[in-house]
ROKOL-512441 format. One record per residue: residue number from 1; y, z, x of N, C-alpha, C, O, CB in turn. Coordinates in pm, whole numbers, plus 32768, in hexadecimal, padded with zeros to 4 digits. Glycine has a CB too. Example, Ala and Ser with C-alpha at 12.3 -4.5 7.8 and 13.67 -1.06 7.14 Angstrom:
BEGIN
{1 {7DC7 830C 8527} {7E3E 830C 84CE} {7EB6 830C 8528} {7EB4 834E 8590} {7E41 8389 846B}}
{2 {7F1F 82C4 8505} {7F96 82CA 8557} {8003 8313 850A} {8072 8324 853D} {7FC4 823C 8580}}
! end
This chain:
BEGIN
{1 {7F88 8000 8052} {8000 8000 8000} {807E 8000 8056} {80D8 7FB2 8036} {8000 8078 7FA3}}
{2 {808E 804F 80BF} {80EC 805D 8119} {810F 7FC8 8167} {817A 7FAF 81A0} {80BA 80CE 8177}}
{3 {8096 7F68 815B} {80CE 7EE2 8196} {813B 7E56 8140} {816A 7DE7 8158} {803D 7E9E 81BF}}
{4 {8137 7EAA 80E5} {8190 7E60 8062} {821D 7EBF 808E} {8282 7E9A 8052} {8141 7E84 7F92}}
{5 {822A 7F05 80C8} {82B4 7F35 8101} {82E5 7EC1 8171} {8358 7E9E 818B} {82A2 7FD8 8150}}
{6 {826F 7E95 81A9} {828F 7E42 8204} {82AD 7D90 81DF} {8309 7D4A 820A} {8220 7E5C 825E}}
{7 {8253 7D72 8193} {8247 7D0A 8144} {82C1 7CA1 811B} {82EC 7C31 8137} {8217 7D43 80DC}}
{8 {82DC 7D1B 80C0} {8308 7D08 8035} {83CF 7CD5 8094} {840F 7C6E 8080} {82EB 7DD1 7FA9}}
{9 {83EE 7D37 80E1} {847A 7CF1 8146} {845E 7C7F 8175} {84A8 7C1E 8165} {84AA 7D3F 81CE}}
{10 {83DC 7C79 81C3} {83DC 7C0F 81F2} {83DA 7BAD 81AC} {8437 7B62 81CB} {8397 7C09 8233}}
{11 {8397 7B84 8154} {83A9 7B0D 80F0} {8407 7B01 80B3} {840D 7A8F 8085} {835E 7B01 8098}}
{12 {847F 7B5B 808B} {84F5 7B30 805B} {8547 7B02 80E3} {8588 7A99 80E7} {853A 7BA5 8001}}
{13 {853E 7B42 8130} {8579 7AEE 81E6} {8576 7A73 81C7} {85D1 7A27 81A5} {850B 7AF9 828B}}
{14 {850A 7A63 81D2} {84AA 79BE 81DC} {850E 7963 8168} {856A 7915 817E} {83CA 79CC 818D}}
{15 {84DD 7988 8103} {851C 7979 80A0} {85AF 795D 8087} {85CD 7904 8036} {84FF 79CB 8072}}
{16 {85F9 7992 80B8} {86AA 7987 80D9} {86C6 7954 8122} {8723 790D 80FC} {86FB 79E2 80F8}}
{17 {869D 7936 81DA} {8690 78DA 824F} {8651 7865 81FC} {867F 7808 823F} {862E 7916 82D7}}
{18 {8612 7830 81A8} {85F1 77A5 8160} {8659 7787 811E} {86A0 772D 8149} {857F 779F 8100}}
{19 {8678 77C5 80B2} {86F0 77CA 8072} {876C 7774 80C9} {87A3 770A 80AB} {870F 7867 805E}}
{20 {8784 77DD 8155} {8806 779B 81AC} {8813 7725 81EC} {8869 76D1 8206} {8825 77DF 820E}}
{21 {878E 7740 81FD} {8761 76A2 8240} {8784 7623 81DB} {87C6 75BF 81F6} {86A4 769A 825A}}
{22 {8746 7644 8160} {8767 75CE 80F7} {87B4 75DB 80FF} {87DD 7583 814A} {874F 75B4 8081}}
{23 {8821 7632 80D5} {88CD 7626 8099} {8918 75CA 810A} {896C 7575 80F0} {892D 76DD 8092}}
{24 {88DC 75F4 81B2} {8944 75D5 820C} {891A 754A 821E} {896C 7506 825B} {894F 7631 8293}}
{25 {889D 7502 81F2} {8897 749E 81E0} {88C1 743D 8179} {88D8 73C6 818F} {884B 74A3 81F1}}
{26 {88C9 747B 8104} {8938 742C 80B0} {89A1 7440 80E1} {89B2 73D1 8115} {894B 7448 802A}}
{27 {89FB 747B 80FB} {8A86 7489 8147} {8A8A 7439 819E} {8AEE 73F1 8196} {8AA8 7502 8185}}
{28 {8A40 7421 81FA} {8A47 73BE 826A} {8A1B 732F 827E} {8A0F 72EB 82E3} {8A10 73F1 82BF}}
{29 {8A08 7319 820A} {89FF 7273 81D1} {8972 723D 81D2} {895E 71CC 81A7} {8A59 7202 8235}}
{30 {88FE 7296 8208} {888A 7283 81F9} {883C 7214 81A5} {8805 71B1 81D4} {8872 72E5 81DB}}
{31 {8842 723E 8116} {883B 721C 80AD} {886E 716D 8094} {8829 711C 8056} {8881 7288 806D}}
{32 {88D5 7155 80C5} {8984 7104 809A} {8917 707B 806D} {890A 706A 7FF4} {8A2F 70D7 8158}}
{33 {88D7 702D 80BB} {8891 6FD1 80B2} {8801 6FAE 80B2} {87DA 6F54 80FC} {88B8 6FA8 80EB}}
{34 {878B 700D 8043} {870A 7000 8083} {86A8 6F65 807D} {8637 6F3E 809B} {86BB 7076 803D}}
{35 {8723 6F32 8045} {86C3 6E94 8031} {86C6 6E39 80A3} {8654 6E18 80C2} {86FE 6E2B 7FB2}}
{36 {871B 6E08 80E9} {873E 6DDF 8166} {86D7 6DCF 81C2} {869E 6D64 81D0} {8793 6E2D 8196}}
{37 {86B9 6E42 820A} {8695 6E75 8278} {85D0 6E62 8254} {857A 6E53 82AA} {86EA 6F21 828B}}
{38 {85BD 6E6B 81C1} {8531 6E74 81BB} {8517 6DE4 81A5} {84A5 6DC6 81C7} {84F5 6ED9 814D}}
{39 {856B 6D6C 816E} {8559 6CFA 8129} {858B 6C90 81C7} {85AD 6C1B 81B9} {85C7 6CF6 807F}}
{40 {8589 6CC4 8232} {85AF 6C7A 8289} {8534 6C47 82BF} {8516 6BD1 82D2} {8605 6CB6 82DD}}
{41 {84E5 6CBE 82D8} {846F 6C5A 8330} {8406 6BDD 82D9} {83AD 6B94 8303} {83F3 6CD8 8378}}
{42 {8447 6BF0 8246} {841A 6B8E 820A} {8408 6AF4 81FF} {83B7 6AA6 81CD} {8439 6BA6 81CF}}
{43 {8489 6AF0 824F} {84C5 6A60 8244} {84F9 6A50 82F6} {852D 6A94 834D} {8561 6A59 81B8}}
{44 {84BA 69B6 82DF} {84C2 6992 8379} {8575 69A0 8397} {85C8 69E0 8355} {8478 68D7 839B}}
{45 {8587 6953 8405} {8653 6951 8419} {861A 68D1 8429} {85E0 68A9 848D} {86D8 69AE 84B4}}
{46 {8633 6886 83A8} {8629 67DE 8399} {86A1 67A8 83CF} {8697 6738 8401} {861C 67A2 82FC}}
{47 {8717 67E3 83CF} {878C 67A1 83E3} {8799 678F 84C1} {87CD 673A 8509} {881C 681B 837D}}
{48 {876D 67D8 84D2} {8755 67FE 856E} {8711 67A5 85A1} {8734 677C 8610} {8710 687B 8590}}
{49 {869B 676E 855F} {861D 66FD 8581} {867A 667E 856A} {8679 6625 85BE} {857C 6700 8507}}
{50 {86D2 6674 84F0} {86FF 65F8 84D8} {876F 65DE 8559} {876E 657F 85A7} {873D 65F1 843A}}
{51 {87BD 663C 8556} {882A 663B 85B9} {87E6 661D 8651} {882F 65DA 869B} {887C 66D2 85B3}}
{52 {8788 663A 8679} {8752 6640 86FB} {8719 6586 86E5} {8717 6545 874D} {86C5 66DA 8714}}
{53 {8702 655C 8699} {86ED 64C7 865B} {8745 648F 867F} {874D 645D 86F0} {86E6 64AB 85D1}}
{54 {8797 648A 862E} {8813 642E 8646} {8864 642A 86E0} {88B4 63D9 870E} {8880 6460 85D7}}
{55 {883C 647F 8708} {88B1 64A0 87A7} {8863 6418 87FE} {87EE 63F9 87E4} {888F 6580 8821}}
{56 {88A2 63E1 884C} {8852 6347 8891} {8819 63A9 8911} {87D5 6377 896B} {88DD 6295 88D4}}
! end
């Protein structure tokens, strides 16, 4: 019973350090754009291949 003295802080710790972490990551633009960055490796850089084409 006495280890739920111990526990029970620690998991609200845990718990509040997650919390800050998220918040300071919305604050810090984290969030701002999640489509971008995942939808990139999708698609070749067609325009890069064409351009490297045309140059003599």
């Amino acid at each position: 019973m006495s280890i739920l003295l111990l526990l029970i802080p620690a998991a609200l710790l845990l718990g509040l350090l997650g919390m800050a972490c998220f918040i300071w990551a919305l604050n810090s633009g984290q969030f701002d754009d999640p489509e971008t960055a995942a939808s990139r490796i999708l698609f070749d850089d067609a325009d890069a291949a064409l351009r490297e084409r045309k140059q003599p």
